[in-house]
C-alpha positions in Angstrom: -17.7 -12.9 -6.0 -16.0 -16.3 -5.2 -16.8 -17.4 -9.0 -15.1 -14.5 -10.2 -12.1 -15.0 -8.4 -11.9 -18.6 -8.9 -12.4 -17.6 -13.3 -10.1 -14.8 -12.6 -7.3 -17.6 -11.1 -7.6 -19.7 -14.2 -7.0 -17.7 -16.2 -3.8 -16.8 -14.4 -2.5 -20.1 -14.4 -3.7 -20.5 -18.3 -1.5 -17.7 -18.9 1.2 -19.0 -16.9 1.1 -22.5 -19.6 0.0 -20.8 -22.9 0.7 -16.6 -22.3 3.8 -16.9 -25.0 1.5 -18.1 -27.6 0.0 -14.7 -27.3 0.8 -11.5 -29.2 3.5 -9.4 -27.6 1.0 -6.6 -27.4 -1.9 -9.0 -25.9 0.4 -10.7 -23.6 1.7 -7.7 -22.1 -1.8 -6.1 -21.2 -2.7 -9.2 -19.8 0.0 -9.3 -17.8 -0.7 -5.7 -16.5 -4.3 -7.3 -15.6 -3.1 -10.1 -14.2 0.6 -9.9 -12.3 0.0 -5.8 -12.1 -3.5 -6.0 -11.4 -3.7 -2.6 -13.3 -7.6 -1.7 -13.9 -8.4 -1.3 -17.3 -8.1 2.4 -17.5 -4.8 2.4 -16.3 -3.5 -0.2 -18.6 -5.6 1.7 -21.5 -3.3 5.0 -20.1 -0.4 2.9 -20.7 -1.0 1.4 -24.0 -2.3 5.5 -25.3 -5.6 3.4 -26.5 -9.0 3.2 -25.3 -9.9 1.3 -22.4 -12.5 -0.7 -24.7 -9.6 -1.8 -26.5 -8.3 -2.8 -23.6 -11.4 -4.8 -22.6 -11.7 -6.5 -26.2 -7.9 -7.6 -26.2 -8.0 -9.1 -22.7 -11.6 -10.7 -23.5 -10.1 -12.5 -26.5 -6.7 -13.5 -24.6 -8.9 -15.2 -22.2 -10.8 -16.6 -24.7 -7.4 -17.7 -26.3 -6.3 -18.7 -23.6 -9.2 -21.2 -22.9 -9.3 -22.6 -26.8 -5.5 -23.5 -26.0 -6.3 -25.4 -22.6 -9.6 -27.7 -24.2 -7.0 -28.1 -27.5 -4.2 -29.4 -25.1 -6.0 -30.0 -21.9 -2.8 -29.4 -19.9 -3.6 -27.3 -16.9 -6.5 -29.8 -16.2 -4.5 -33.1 -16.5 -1.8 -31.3 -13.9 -4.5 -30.5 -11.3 -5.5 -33.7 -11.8 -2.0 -35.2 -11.0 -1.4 -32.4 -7.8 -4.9 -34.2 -6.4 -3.6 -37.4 -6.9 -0.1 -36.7 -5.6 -1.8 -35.1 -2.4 -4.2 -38.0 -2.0 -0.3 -40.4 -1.7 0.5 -41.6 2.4 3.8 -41.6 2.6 6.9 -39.2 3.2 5.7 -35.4 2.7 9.1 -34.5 1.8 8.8 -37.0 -1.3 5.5 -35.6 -2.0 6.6 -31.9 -1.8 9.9 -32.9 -4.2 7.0 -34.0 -6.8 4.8 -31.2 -6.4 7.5 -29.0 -6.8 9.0 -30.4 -10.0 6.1 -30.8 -11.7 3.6 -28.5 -10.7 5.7 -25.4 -10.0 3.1 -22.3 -10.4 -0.1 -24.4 -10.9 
């Protein structure tokens, strides 16, 4: 169950980086799965298609999603930099100022 989540909450925050590189259409049903957290039936009710359509799209825009992140490697080299940031003694205010700046929604 825990692996699910934890695939489930990567994807969220690769959609957060790369989601605009999507379709329109694919970026609004995953956005019904994801910030909605709309089943696949309801989203397929929605979109007047069938809910495996709604299952392909969503596979492949995670799939997307994931081709994006090893071509640019972004979301990985940010939770590198939040670790390192949290590893930093020092004044939390400073590191909260840092965090927030630069790893807003990650």
């Amino acid at each position: 169950m825990e692996d699910i989540l934890q695939k489930k909450e990567r994807i969220f925050s690769l959609f957060q980086i790369y989601g605009k590189l999507l379709t329109e259409k694919n970026y609004r049903r995953m956005e019904f799965f994801l910030f909605d957290d709309l089943s696949l039936f309801e989203i397929a009710e929605i979109e007047k298609v069938s809910r495996n359509a709604i299952f392909q799209s969503i596979k492949n825009s995670s799939l997307e999603l994931v081709f994006y992140e090893k071509k640019i490697n972004l979301l990985d080299n940010l939770i590198k930099l939040k670790e390192k940031i949290e590893k930093i003694d020092g004044n939390e205010e400073i590191k909260e100022s840092i965090m927030k700046e630069n790893l807003y929604g990650i």
